[in-house]
C-alpha positions in Angstrom: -12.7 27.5 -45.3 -12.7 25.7 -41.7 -10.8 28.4 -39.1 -8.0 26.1 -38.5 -7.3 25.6 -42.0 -7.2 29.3 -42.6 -4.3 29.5 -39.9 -2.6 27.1 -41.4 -2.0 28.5 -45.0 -1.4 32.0 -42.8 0.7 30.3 -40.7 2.7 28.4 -44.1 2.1 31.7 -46.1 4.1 33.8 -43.3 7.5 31.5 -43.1 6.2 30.5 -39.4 6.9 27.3 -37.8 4.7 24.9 -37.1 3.0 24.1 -34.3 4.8 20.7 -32.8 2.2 18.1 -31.7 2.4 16.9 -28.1 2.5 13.3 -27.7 0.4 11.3 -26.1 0.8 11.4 -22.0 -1.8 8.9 -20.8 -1.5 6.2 -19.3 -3.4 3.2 -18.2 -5.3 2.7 -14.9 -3.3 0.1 -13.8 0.0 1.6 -14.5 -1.6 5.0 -12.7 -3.4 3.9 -10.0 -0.4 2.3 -7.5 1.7 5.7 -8.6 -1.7 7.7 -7.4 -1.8 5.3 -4.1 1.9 5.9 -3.4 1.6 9.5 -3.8 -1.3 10.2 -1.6 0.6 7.3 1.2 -2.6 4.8 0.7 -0.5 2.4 -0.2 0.9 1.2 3.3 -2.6 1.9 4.7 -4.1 -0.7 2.1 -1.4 -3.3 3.1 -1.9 -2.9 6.7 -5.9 -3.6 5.9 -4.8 -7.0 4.7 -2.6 -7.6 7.2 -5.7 -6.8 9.6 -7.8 -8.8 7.7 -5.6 -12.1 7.1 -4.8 -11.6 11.1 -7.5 -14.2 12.2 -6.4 -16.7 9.5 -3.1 -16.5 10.5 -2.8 -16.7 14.5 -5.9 -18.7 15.1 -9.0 -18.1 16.4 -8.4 -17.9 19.9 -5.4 -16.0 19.7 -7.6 -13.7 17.5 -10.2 -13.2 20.2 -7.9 -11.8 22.8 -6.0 -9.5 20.3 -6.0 -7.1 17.8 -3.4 -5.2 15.2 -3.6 -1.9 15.6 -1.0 -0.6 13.2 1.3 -1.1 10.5 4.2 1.5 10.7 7.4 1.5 8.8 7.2 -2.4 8.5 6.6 -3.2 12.4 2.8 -4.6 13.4 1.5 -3.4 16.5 -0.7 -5.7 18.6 -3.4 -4.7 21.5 -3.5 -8.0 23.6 -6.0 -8.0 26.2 -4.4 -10.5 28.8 -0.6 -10.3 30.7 -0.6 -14.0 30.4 -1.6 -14.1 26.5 1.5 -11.1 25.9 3.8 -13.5 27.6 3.2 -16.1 25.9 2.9 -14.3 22.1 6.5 -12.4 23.1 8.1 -15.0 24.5 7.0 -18.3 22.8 4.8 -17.8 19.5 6.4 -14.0 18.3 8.8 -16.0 16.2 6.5 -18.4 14.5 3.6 -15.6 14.1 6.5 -13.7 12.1 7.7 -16.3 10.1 3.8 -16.7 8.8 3.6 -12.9 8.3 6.9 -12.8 6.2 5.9 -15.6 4.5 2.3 -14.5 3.6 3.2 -10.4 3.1 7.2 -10.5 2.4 9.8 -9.3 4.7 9.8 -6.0 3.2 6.1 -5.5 4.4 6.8 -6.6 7.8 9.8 -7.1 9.7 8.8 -7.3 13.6 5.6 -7.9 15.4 5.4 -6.1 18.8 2.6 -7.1 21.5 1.2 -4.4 24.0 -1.3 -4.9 27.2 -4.1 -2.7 26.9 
C-alpha cells in the first residue's frame, strides 16, 4: 500500500475532511511577462528604448546628428541638442511637427511633449 493511499483510508476511516485541491495558478508567458515588466518599472524604460531607437527615422538624419533623447519621463522626451541655433529652430519651428510624428508613431499616452535642452 502506496503512503498516500494509506492516508487516505485513515483520513476516510477517521470522519476527516478532505484535503481540497488547489487549482491551477499559472499562467502563460505572455500574459506574465508585461505584469513582471510593470512591476519591476521596465516597462517605460523599454518604451523609451524605442523611442531612442526610432529617433533617427523620425527627425532625419541631420537633425539626428546634432541631437540626442536623453529621457523619457512621465510621457515628456527630453532632447540634448548640441547647437543654440539647432534648439531655436526645433522649439520654435519643427517641435510641433516632430510631436505630431511621435504621437502618431508611439500614441499620445506614451508621449505628450518633447522638450529641447543646449548642452
Amino acid at each position: 500500500m502506496t503512503p498516500s493511499l494509506r492516508a487516505a483510508v485513515i483520513q476516510e476511516w477517521r470522519g476527516l475532511p478532505e484535503k481540497k485541491a488547489r487549482p491551477d495558478q499559472w499562467e502563460t508567458t505572455g500574459l506574465l511577462l508585461p505584469k513582471l515588466m510593470q512591476k519591476l518599472g521596465l516597462k517605460e524604460r523599454l518604451r523609451e528604448s524605442e523611442v531612442i531607437d526610432a529617433w533617427s527615422s523620425i527627425v532625419g538624419e541631420f537633425i539626428a546628428a546634432h541631437s540626442t533623447p536623453v529621457a523619457l519621463r512621465e510621457g515628456v522626451l527630453y532632447v540634448r541638442v548640441l547647437q543654440p541655433s539647432l534648439h531655436y529652430e526645433l522649439e520654435c519651428v519643427a517641435k510641433t511637427q516632430v510631436l505630431r510624428k511621435l504621437k502618431q508613431r508611439f500614441g499620445g499616452k506614451t508621449i505628450r511633449d518633447v522638450r529641447f535642452r543646449v548642452g
